[in-house]
N, C-alpha and C positions, 0 to 999 in steps of 0.2 A: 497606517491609519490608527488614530488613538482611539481605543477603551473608554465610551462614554458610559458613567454607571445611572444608566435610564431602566427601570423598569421596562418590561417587554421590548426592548429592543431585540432580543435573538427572536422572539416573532415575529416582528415586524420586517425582519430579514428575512425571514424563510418565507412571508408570503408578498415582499419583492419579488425574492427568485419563483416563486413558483407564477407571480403578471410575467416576467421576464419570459417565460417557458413560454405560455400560451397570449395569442395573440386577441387583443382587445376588440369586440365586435359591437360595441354598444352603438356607436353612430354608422356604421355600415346596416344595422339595423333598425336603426328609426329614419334613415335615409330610405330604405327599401319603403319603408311602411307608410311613411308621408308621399313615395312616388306614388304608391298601391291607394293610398287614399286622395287622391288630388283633386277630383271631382268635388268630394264629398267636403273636405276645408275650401277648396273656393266657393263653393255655395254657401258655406257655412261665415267666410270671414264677406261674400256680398250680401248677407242678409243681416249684417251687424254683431258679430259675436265676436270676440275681443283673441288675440291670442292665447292670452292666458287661459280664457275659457276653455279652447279647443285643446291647450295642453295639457288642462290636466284632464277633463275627457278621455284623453288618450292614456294618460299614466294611470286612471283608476280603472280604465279596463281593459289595458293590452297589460297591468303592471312594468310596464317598460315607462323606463325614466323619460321626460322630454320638455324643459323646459321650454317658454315660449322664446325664447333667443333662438335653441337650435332649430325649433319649429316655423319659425321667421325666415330664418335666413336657407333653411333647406329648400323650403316651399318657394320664397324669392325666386331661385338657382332654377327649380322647376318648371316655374313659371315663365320666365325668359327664355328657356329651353322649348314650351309649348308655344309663347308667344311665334318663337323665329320659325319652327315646326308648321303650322296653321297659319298663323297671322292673326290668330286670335290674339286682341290686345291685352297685354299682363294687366296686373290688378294694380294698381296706383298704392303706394305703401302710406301707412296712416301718416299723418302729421306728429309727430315728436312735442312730445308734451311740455310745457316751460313749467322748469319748477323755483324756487324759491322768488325772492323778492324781486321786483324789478330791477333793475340800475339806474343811479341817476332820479331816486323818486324826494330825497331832499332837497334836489335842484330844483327839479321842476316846482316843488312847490310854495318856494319863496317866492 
């Protein structure tokens, strides 16, 4: 392997090896934590509050990181899990937002 002359590269090695050592818990963690709280986010996302909202909610007072993606799709996994469980029916996921310009809006307007 070649000698790249990078500034902090020998730390950036040494704390490789030391992720390499020990095993990453972060989403084993907020898996646990959105199971532990499931109640509490489905009430929260049927009473209209946004993912993001509940995400960071969770990151300014658990300080554990949790973006609304992993928070989305963990909760999703859960819920289909409770759904088949009970037969309670999962929570319908929001509509996906259209962003920029429509297609086709110089056609139509000639």
């Amino acid at each position: 392997m070649a000698e790249f002359d990078i500034p902090g590269l020998p730390l950036l090695r040494q704390e490789l090896a030391q992720m390499a050592v020990t095993p990453g818990h972060r989403s084993s963690t907020l898996g646990r934590l959105i199971r532990e709280l499931y109640d509490d986010i489905r009430q929260a996302r049927i009473t209209g509050h946004s993912w993001r909202e509940i995400s960071e909610t969770i990151t300014a007072t658990t300080k554990i990181r949790c973006s609304q993606y992993a928070l989305a799709t963990n909760f999703r996994r859960i819920d289909s899990e409770w759904e088949k469980k009970t037969g309670v029916a999962a929570l319908e996921p929001a509509p996906a937002k259209k962003r920029g310009r429509p297609r086709n809006v110089l056609d139509k307007a000639s």
